[in-house]
C-alpha positions as CSV (number, residue, x, y, z in Angstrom):
1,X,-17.7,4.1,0.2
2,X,-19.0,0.8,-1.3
3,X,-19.0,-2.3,0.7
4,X,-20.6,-4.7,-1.6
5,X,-17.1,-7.0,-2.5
6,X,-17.5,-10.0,0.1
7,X,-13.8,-10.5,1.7
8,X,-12.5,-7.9,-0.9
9,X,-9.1,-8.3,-0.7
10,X,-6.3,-5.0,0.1
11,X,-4.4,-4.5,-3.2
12,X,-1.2,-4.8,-2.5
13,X,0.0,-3.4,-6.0
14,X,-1.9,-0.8,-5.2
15,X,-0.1,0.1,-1.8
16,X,3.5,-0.4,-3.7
17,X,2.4,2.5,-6.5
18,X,1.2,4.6,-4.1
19,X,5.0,4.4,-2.0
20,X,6.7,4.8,-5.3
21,X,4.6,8.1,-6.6
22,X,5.2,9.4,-2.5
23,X,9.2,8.6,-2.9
24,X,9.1,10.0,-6.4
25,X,7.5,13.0,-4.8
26,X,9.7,13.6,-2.5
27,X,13.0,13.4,-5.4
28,X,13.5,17.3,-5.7
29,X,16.8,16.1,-7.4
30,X,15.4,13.6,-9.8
31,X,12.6,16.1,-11.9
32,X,15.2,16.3,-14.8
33,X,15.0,12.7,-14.9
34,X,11.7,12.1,-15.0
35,X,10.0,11.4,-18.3
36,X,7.4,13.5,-19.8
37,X,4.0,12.6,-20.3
38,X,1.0,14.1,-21.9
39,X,-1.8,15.3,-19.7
40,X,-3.9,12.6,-21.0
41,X,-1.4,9.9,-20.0
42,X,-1.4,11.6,-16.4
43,X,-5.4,11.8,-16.6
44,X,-5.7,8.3,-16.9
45,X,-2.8,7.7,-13.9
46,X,-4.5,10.0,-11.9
47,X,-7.9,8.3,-12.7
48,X,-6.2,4.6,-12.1
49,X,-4.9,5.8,-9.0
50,X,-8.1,6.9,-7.5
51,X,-10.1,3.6,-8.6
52,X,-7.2,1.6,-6.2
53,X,-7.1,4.2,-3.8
54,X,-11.2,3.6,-3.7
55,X,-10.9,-0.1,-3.5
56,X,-8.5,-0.2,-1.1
57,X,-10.3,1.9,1.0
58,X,-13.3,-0.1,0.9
59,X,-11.9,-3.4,1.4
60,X,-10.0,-1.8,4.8
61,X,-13.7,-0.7,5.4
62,X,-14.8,-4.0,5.0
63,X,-12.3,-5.6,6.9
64,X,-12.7,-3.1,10.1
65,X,-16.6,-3.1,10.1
66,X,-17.5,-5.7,12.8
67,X,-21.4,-5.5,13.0
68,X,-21.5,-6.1,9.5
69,X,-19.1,-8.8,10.1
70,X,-20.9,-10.3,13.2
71,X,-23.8,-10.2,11.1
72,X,-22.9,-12.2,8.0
73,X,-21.0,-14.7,11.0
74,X,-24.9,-14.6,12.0
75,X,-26.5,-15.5,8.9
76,X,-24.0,-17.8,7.7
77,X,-24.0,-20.4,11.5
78,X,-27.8,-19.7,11.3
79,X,-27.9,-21.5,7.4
80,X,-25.5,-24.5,8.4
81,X,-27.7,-25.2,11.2
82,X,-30.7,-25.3,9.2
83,X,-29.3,-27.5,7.0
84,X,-28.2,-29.9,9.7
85,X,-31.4,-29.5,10.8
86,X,-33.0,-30.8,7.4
87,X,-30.2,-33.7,6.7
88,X,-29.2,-35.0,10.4
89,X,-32.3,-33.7,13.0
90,X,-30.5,-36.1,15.5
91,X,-27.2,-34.5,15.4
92,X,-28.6,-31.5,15.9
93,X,-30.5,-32.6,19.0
94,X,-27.1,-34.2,20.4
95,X,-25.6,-30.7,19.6
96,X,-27.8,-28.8,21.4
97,X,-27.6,-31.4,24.2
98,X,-24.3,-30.8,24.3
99,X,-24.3,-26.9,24.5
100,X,-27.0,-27.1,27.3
101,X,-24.9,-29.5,29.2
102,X,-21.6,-27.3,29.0
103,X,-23.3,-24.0,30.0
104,X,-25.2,-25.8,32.8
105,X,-21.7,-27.4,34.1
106,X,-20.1,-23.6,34.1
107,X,-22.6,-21.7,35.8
108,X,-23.0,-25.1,38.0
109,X,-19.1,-24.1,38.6
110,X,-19.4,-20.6,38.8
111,X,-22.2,-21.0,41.5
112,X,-20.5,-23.4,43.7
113,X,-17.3,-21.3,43.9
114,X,-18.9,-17.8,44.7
115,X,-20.6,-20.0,47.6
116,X,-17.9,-21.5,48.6
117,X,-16.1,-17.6,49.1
């Protein structure tokens, strides 16, 4: 399956046809009902159905695929902090600061209460 739509989105149309062609299905009663159409007509439904079946599929794909998730999170924080690094070095410096401060206060934490056991 392809995966190249970015945040491709589920097709909800698509889930509705699908329900109504499984309830039509299952209609034993209803076949006299039903209107007749060429094969053509159900070529192209059938070839329709398979294109939103195949998107669908891949946007779930998409969706459930965490390393390729994690790794566009990656990219993306990795690009906004070299851009803050180009327009603001010193906020970036006070960030950092401020990271290294709050990890050093937890394992400080951490530390002092397994001792303290």
């Amino acid at each position: 399956m392809s995966t190249d739509k970015k945040d491709a989105p589920v097709n909800s149309a698509v889930v509705r046809a699908t329900t109504q062609v499984v309830k039509a299905g299952s209609d034993k009663n209803d076949k006299a009902d039903a209107p007749q159409r060429s094969s053509a007509e159900l070529s192209a439904a059938i070839v329709k159905n398979r294109e939103n079946l195949a998107s669908t599929l891949d946007a779930i794909e998409y969706k459930l695929n965490v390393p390729r998730q994690a790794k566009e999170l990656t990219a993306t924080v990795s690009n906004k902090v070299r851009v803050l690094r180009d327009e603001n070095p010193a906020a970036l410096a006070a960030g950092i600061a401020g990271v290294a401060i709050a990890v050093g206060g937890a394992v400080f934490a951490t530390v002092r209460a397994i001792s303290r056991r």
